[in-house]
N, C-alpha and C positions, 0 to 999 in steps of 0.2 A: 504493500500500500504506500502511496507519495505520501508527502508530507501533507497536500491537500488533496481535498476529497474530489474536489473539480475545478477546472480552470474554462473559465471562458472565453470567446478569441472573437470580436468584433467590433462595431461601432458605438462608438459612446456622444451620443444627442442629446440638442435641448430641443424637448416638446415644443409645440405651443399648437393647444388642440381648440378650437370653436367649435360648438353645437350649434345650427343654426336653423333654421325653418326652407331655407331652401336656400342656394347657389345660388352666387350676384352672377347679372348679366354681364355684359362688355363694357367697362368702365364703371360700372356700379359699386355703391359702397353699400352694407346692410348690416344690421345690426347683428352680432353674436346671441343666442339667448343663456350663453353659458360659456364658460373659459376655463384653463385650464393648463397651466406652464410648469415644466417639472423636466429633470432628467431622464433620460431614452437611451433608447438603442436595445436591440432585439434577444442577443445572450444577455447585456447590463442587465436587462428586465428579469430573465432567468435566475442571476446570480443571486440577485437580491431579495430575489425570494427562498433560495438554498441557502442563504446567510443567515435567514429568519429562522430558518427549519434548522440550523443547529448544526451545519455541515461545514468543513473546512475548507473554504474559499477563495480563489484568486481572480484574476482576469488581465488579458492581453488586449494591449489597443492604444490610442495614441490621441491624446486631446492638447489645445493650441494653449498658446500664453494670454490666456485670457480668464475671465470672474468664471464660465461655464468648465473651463477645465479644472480649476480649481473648486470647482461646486462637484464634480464629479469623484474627485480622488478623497474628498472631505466625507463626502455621503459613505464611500466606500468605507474608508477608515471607520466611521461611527458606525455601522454594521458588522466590521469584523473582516469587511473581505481583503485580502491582502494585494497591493498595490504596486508589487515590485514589477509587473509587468507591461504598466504602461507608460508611456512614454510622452514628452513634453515636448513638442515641437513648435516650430516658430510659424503658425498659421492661427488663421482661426478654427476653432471646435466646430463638429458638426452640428448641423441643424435639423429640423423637421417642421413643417408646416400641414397640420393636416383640419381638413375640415369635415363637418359629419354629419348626413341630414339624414335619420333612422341609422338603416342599415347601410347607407350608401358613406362613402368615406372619397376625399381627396388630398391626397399628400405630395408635398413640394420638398424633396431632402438637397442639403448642402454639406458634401460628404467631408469638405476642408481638412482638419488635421487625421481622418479617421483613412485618406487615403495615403498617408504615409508609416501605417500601423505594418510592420513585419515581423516574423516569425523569431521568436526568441527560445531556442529550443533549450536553452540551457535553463529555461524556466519552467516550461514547460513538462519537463522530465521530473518536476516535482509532484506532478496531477500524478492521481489514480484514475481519471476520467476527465476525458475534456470534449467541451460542447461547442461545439461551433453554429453562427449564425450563418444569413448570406455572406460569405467575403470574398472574394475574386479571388477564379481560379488555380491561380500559380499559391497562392495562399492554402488553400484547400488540400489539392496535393500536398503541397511539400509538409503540414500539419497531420494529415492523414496517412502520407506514407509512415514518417517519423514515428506515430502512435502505434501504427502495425507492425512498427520494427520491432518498439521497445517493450511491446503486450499492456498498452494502453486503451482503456476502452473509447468508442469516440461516438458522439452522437451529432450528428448535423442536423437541422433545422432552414433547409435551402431558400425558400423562400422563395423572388423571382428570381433569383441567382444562376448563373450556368449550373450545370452537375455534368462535372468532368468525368466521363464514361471509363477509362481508366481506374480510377481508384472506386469504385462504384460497392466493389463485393468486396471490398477494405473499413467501408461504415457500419461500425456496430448495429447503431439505429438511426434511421433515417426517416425524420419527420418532415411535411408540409400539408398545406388545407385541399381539401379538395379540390377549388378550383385551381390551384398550384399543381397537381400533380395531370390532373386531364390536360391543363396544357403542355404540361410537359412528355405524357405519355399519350395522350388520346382518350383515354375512358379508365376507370376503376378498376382495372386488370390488377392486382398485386402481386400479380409474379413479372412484373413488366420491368423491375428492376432486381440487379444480384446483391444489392445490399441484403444482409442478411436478418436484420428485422424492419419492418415497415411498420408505420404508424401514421395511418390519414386523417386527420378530423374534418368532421363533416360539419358543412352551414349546418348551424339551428344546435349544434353541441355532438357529442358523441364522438366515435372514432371507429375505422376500421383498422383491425390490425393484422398483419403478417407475420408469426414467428419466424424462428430458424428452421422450424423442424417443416417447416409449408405450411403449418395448420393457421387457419385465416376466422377471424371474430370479431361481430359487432359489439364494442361499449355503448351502452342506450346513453344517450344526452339528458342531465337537468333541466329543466326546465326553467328558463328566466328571464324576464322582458331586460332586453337590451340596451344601454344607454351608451355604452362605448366597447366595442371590439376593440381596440388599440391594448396590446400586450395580453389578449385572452391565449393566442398562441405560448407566448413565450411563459405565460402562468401554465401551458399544459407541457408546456418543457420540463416546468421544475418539479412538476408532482411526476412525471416517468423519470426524472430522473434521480429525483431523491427515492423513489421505489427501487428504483436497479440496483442503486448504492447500497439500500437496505437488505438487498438479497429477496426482494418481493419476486413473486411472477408477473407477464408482462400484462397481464390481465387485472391483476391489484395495482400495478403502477401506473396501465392507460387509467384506470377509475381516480386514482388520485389527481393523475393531471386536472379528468376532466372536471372534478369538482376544484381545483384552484380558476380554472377560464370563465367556469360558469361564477365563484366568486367577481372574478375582475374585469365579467361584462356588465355588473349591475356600478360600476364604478365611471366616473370619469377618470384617463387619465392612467399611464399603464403599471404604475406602482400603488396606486390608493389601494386599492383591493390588500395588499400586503399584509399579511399576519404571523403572527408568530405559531408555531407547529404546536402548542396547546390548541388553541381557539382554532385552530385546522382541523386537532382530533374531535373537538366539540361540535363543526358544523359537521363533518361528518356521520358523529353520533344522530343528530337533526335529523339529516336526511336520511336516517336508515345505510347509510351507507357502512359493510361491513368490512374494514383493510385493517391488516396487520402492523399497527403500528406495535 
């Protein structure tokens, strides 16, 4: 086992998210009926829910000399998650702009300091598991080969990202939403990729999943009116993957995630939802939900 439990490897963002009644026309300006500005990025989101849960922490990535990069490695520090891997360059941090009318979302990203984030393997080799979000391909490989050298486990979370066909049957677990994977594959096939477990969440909550062994099962979805998707994925990141860590099956782990996403759609905002893994075992008590913590 590393000396951390998981290291994360992506972009580190500042939100800034509007609810609004509908999309301005062409030069239009219209009021927000709701706002909402906070630290991002798609592993960060992850991690910082595994730091609540009590798991030992790092992350890889690269924020500018500026008040949001130092909002980021501060938050990190007061959670726990350890900080040796990102790195301070001379740009600015990345951004997000997303806006949300229901279910419908528009995002504006400014990828800035987070496009000079590289592989630091020498940190890296301290994970017992490492999560990766979208990050451009040469990135992908050269993290994913290095994991498979060293008997690291690795989970990706592709996103709209390339998925570089080469290291494919090299990803432990390979997550994205359903309409992430039909475009990438064509239709709900799960044997469409050699990664060796698959894990799809579907609109409206729930998951289909792939083991290693071929054997394929739906997780039913919560039920829960919607206020912001933003980080519902990356909240089902951290409940599979604080189950894998825990030695769960992948069928106790998809149900953890999907009870964190369904937590952090009733939120604005892709950290609010956040809780400490008490009050995680308590809503699950709630909802009938039965996992081995």
């Amino acid at each position: 086992m590393g000396e951390l439990d998981v290291i994360g490897i992506g972009n580190l963002n500042y939100d800034i998210i509007m609810l609004v009644e509908r999309f301005p026309e062409f030069h239009e300006k219209i009021q927000a009926k709701d706002a909402f500005f906070g630290l991002g990025g798609a592993a960060a989101n992850t991690i910082s829910w595994l730091a609540h849960m009590g798991l030992r922490t790092g992350f890889l990535g690269a924020v500018g000399e500026d008040e949001i990069g130092e909002a980021h490695i501060a938050y990190f520090k007061k959670i726990g998650v350890d900080t040796g891997g990102i790195k301070v360059v001379g740009t600015h941090s990345g951004m997000a702009l997303v806006m949300i009318k229901g279910d419908d979302k528009r995002i504006v990203k400014f990828s800035g300091a987070n496009a000079l984030k590289e592989p630091d393997f020498g940190y890296l080799e301290k994970a017992g598991h490492i999560h990766l979000s979208s990050n451009p391909p040469d990135i992908l490989e050269a993290v994913i080969n290095f994991a498979h050298k060293k008997g690291i486990m690795v989970s990706l979370d592709i996103g709209e990202a390339e998925l570089p066909g080469r290291i494919e049957d090299k990803i432990d677990y390979l997550l994205m939403n359903e309409d992430e994977y039909r475009r990438k594959f064509g239709d709900l096939d799960l044997n469409a990729t050699a990664a060796r477990n698959l894990i799809v969440t579907l609109n409206g909550g729930g998951a289909l999943v792939r083991d290693e062994n071929g054997e394929s099962f739906e997780i039913r979805g919560l039920s829960a009116e919607v206020v912001d998707s933003t980080g519902a994925g990356d909240a089902f990141d951290a409940g599979l993957i604080y189950g894998i860590i825990r030695g769960w099956n992948l069928r106790d782990a998809s149900k953890l995630g999907m009870l964190l996403a369904y937590l952090t759609v009733q939120k604005v905002g892709a950290r609010s939802a956040i809780i400490p893994l008490e009050e995680i075992k308590r809503k699950a008590r709630e909802l009938g939900l039965s996992l081995p913590f």
